[in-house]
N, C-alpha and C positions, 0 to 999 in steps of 0.2 A: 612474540613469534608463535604462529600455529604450528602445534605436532600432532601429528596422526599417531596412533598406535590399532595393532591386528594382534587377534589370538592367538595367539602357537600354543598347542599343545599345554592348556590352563596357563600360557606366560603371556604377559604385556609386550609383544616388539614393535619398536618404533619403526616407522616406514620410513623411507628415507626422505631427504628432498628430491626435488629432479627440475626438469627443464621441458618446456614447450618446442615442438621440433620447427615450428613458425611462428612467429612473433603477432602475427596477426588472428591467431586461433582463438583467443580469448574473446575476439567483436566477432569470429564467427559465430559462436554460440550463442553470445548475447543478443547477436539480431533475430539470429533464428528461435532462440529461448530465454527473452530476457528475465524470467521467472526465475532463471537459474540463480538470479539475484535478488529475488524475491518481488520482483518489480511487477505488476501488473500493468502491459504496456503492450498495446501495437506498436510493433518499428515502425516510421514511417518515411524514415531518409537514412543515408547511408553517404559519408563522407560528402555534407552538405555544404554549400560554398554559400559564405555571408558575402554581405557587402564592405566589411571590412577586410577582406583577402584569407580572412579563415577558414578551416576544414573542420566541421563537427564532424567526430567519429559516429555518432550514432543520434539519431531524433525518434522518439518516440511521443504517443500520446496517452492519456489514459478515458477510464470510462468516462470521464467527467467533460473530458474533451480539453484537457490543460496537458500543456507539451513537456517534453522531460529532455534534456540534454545529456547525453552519455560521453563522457571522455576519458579513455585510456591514457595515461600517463606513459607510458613508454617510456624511452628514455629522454625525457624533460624532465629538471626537475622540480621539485614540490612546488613549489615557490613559483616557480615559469608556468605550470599549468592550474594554480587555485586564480592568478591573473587571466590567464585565457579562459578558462570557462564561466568567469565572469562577465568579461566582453564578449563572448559568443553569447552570453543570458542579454545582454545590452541590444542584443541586434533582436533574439529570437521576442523578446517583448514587447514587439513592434509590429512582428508580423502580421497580416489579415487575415480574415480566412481564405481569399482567395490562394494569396500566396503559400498557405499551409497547402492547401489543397494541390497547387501546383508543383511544391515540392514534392508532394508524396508518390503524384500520380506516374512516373515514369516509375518510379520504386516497386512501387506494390503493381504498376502493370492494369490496375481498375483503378475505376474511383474511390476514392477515400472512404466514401458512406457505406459501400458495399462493403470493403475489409475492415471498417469499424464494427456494423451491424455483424458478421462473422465469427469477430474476436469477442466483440462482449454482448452479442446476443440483446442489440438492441440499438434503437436506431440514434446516429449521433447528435448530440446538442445543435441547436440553430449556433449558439454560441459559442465558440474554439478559442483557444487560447487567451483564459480571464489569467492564470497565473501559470509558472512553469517553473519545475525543478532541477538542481546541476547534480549530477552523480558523478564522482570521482573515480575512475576504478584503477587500483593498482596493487603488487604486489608486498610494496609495502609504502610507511610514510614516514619519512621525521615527524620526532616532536612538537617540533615549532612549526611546522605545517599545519598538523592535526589539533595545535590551542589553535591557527588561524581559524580553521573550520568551524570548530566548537566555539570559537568568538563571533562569527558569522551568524551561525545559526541560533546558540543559545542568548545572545545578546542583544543581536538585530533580528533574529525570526526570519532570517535567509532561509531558502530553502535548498541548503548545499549540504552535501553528505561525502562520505568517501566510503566505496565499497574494495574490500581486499579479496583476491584471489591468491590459494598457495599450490602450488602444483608438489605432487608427490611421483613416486616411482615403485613401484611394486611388482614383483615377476613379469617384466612384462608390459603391467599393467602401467597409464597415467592416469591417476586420482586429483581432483580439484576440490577443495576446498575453500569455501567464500564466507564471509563474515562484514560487517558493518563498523564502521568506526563509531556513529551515533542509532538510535534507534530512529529506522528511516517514517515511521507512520507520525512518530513524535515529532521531527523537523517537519513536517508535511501539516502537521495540527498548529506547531508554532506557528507556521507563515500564513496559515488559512485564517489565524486569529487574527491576525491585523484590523483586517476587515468585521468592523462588530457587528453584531447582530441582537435582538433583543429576544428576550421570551417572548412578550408582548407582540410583537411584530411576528413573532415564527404558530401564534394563537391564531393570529386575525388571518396567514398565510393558511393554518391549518381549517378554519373555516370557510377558505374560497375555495378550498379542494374536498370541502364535506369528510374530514378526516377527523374533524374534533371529539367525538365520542374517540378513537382509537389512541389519539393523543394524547389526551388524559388518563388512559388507563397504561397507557407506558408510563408517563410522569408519575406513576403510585412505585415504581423504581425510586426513586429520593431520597424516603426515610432512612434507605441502605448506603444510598450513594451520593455523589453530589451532583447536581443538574448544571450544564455549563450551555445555555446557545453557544453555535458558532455557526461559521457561514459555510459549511462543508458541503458539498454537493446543494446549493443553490441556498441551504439553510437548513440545519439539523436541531436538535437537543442530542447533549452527549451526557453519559453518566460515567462516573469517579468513581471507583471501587478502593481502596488503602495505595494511592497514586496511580492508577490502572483504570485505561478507560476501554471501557466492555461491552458496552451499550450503546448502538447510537441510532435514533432516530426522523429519519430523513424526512422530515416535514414537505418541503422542496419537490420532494420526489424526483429531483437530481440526477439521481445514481442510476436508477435504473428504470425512470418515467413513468411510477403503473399508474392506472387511469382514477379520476376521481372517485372517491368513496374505497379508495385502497390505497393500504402506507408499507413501505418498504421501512426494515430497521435492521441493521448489520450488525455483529458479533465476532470483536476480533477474538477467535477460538483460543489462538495460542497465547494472549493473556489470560484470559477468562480462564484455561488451565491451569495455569503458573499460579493465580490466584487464589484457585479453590485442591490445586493438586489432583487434579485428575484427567488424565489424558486427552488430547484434543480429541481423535480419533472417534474414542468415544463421545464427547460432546459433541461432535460433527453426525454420529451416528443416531442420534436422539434427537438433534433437529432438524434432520433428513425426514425420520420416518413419523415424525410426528408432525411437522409443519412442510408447507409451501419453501423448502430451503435451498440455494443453489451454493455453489461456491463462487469466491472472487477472487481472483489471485491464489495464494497458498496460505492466506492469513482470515478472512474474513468470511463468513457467513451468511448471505442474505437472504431473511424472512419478510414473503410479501404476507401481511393481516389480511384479510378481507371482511372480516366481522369481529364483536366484541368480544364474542366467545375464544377467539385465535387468541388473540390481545391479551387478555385475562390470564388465559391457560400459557404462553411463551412468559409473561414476567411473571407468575407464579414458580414458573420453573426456575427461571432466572433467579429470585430473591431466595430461592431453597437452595439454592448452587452456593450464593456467595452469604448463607447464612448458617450452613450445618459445617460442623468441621469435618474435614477432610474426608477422614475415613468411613463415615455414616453419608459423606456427597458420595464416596464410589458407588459404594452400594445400593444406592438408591439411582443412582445414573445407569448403573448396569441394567438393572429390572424395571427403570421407571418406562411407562406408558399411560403418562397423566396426559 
């Protein structure tokens, strides 16, 4: 069970629970800010009818151009809705793109391309929906509901999650609180691994896009971490920090398309914090003002290279992050402008 607590006067008071004054408030703010869940998603359907006679509560896409299924539980229970949103992932796995597209477009009011290009700041894949995730969202879950999820996804490398919402009550005020049953970027790497990839194959990829100098001087990350291909945004190399993966280097150029002789490599912040103990904010602050760095979601980082000198100087910084201990990384993070 999630508890909030507030300051009174240097004491701990717990806040209380409370209650939603409409049952449907929780898919309003999710379509309007599915971030709220951490989710980096254009909505792109809203109580969408399969051909099975079902209602998805919410359809989104992400930057990649793979779809995400969002479904509130309501009053179903556990068991009744990890069923259904597994048959709604049966239908949505099928889809084309035309039909993606034709879903969306009465939604969003434009075309699909233009509220994609808008949301992620970049034009969408020719290719839509190579693979697609279910998110659970509820306020809470039995046991044996959440081993079935954790058997799904840790076993078979499904891509299903369950996100929790608590609603609180404070003068007045309604407070929400949201948390994960699994860590959702890890279900998302599970199911992307299926599909193998080689180093080999992501070299020879790294040579038709004139990126191989910049490649290689990412992979001098290794000796610290451990190098994993995977097929992540068209095709990445990721690095392993003590189980924490912090580095990832989008060969593919996937994620966010830059043009040959330029490599895009993202930084999930808030491990790479947890790791080295030192605030994201501030690791968000240093590769802002030193690199080509945008954000993505509320989790990730992305650094476009354009030369060897960027390359060099981003994983130099990187291997002094997850190589100094803790309190000699703040301080150096504070004042560094390497």
């Amino acid at each position: 069970m999630t508890r909030l607590y507030k300051l009174s006067k240097d004491a701990l008071v717990a806040v209380a629970p409370g209650r939603l004054a409409k049952e449907n408030m929780i898919q309003d703010w999710i379509a309007q800010q599915p971030d709220l869940l951490g989710l980096d998603l254009l909505i792109i359907g809203r109580e969408v009818m399969t051909t099975h006679g079902g209602r998805i509560d919410l359809l989104g896409i992400d930057d990649e151009g793979n779809l995400a299924i969002l479904e509130l539980k309501r009053d179903r229970t556990p068991r009744d809705i990890i069923a259904q949103v597994l048959d709604y992932a049966s239908w949505v796995a099928k889809l084309s793109a035309r039909e993606v597209h034709e879903i969306a477009l009465p939604y969003l009011g434009r075309s699909i391309e233009l509220a994609f290009e808008d949301r992620f700041k970049t034009t969408m894949p020719e290719t839509i929906n190579e693979s697609h995730t279910m998110v659970i969202i509820a306020s809470a879950f039995d046991a044996s509901s959440q081993r079935i999820v954790r058997y799904l996804s840790e076993t078979h490398d499904i891509a299903i999650n369950t996100a929790f919402f608590t609603v609180f009550e404070d003068d007045g005020q309604t407070l929400l609180t949201t948390d994960w049953l699994l860590d959702q970027s890890e279900v998302v790497e599970r199911s992307e691994a299926k599909t193998k990839v080689t180093t080999a194959e992501l070299l020879t990829l790294a040579a038709d896009r004139k990126i191989t100098t910049l490649v290689e001087i990412c992979r001098k990350l290794s000796p610290e971490g451990e190098e994993k291909p995977a097929p992540a945004y068209g095709g990445s190399l990721r690095y392993w920090f003590k189980g924490k993966m912090i580095f990832g280097v989008n060969v593919a150029g996937g994620r966010r398309r830059p043009p040959p002789g330029e490599l895009d490599v993202w930084i999930p912040v808030t491990r790479l914090s947890e790791l080295v103990a030192v605030p994201d904010e501030k690791i968000r602050e240093v590769l802002k003002r030193d690199f080509a760095a945008t954000e993505s979601g509320i989790t990730d980082c992305i650094v476009r290279l354009k030369s060897p000198e960027e390359a060099q100087k981003l994983v130099s910084l990187i291997r002094g992050w997850v190589t100094t201990p803790a309190t000699a990384g703040a301080i150096d993070l504070a004042s560094s402008h390497c």
